[in-house]
N, C-alpha and C positions, 0 to 999 in steps of 0.2 A: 105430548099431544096424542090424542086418543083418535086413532081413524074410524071411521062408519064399519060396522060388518059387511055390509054389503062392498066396501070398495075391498075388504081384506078378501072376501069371497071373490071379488072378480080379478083378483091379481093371484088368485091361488088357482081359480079356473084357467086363465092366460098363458100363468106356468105348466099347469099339467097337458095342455095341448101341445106348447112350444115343444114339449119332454116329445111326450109322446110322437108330433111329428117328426122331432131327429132322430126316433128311432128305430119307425120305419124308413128301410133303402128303396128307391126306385126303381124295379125289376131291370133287368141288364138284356131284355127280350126287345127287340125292336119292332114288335107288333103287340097290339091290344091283346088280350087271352079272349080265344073263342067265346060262343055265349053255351051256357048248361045246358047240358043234356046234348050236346053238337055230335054227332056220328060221321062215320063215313060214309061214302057212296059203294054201291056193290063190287064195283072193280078196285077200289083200295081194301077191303077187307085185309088181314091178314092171321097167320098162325101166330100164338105165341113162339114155339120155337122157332120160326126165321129171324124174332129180336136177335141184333146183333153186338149191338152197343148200344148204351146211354150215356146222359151227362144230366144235372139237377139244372134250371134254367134259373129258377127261383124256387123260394119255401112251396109254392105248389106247383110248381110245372117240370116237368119228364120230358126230355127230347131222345126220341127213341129210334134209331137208324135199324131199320125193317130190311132181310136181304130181299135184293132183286126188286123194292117196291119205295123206297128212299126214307126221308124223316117225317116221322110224326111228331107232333106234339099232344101228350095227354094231361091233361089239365086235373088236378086233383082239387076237392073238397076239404076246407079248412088249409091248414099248417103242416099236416103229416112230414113235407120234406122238409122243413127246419132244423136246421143242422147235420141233414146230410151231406155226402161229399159221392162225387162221379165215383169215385173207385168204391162205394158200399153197392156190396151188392144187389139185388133186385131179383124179389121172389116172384115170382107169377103163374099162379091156376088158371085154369079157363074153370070157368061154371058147369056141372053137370049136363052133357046133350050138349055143347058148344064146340063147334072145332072151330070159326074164325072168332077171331075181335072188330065186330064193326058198329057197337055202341058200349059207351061207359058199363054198362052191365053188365058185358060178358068177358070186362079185364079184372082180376083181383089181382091187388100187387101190396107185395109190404115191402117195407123196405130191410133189410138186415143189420143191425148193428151189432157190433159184439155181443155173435152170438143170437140175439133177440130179434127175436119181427118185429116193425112197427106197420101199422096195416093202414091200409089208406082208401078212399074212397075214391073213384073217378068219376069224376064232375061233366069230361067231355073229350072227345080225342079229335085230331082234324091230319090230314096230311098236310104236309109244310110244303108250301111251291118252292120250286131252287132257289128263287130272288129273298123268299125267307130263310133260306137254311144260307145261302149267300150272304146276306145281312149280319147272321148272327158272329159276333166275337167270335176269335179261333177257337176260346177256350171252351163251348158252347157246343160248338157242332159235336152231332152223334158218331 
């Protein structure tokens, strides 16, 4: 028995979403990711070098424990963190004339892997309230 193309095309379309949606994971973040282009306020501002610590949230998100000023989250552009792990380390310029980070434009970060930079884009940064860095799995917090 011969099937229609059309029914062979909508069971091949059916499958490749079914695929596809098992293989994206559901971020492990318990809040929505900020909206683009999202900055700080003047009194969160901070240095690159007060970063203290990170951990990778998901394939694009950075939670970044700031001394003396607590967690941020920076939200990357695309996929850059895919396949990263907490312990790779985390390169960061500030932009020529910049000494805080208080919009996506004045953080350049790549990430390190053996050896190599992978460079990433910041899409948006926000300070994390307690009840958000509270929320977050152990494995999670900065």
């Amino acid at each position: 028995m011969k099937l229609p193309i059309l029914t062979l095309a909508v069971a091949a379309a059916a499958t490749a979403i079914a695929t596809g949606a098992a293989a994206q994971k559901p971020s492990p973040l318990p809040t929505p990711s900020p909206p683009s282009g999202a900055g700080l306020a003047p009194g969160d501002c901070f240095r690159s070098s007060d970063m203290r610590n990170h951990t990778i949230g998901d394939r694009q998100t950075l939670l970044v424990d700031v001394q003396g000023k607590g967690a941020y989250r920076v939200t990357m552009k695309g996929a850059c963190l895919a396949g990263a792990t907490s312990s790779d380390p985390i390169v960061t310029r500030s932009p020529p004339g910049a000494t805080l980070i208080c919009k996506p434009i004045d953080m350049d970060i790549s990430i390190s892997r053996a050896g190599f930079r992978s460079p990433c884009i910041v899409d948006s940064i926000v300070k994390m309230t307690p009840e958000e860095v509270a929320a977050l799995p152990p494995k999670l917090k900065p």
